[in-house]
C-alpha positions in Angstrom: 5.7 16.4 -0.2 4.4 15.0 -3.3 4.8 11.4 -4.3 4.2 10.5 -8.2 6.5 8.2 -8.2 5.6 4.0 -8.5 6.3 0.8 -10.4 2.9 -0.6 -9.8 -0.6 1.0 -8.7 -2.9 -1.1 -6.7 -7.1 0.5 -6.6 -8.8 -0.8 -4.1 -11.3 1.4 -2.6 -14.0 -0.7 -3.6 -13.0 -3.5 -1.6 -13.2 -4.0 2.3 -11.0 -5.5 4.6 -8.5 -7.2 4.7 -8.4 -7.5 0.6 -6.7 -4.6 0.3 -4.1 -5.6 2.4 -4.4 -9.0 0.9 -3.8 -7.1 -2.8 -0.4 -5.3 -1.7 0.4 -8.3 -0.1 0.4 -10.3 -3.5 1.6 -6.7 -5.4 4.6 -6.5 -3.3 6.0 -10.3 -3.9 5.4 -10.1 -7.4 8.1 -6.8 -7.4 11.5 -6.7 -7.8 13.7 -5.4 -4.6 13.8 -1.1 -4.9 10.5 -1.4 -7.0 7.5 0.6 -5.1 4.0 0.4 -4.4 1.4 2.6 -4.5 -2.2 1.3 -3.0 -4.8 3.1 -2.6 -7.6 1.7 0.0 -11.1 3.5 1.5 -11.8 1.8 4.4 -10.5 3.4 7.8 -9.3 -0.3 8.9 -6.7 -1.2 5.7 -4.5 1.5 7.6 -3.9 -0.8 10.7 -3.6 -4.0 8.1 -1.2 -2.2 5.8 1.2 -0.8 8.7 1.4 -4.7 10.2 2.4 -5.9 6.5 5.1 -3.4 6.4 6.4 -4.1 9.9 6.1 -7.9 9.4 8.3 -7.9 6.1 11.2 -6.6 4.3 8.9 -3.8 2.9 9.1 0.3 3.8 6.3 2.6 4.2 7.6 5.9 2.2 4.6 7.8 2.5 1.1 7.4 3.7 -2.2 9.6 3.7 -5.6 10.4 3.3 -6.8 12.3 0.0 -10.5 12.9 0.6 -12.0 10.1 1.3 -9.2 7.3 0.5 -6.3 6.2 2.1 -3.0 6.4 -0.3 0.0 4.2 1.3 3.6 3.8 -1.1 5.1 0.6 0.1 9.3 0.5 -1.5 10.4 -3.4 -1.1 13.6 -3.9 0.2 
């Protein structure tokens, strides 16, 4: 399945942890409810982080996966 659809786009592969969990974070509550979020992270660990900000808020995690070398996560808020 293919997933091209997103409100907002969030880079950070050139960031280590937790920052990109920290940039979703702010991405999501700046979003309107239905709006998603599509974040794309390099290191192993923001996979971990980003799963516990989805379980720990009104948020679902429509799709995640690697693509090479990056992680790709699209986070809907509910």
């Amino acid at each position: 399945m293919t997933l091209t659809i997103h409100d907002l786009l969030v880079d950070a592969t050139e960031d280590d942890c937790p920052m990109p969990t920290i940039h979703a974070k702010n991405a999501l509550d700046s979003m309107t409810t239905g709006q998603v979020l599509k974040i794309i992270a390099s290191k192993e660990g923001s996979v971990r982080n980003i799963r516990t900000l989805v379980a720990s808020n009104p948020y679902e995690l429509i799709k995640e996966s690697k693509v090479n070398k990056t992680f790709e996560f699209f986070i809907k808020k509910l």
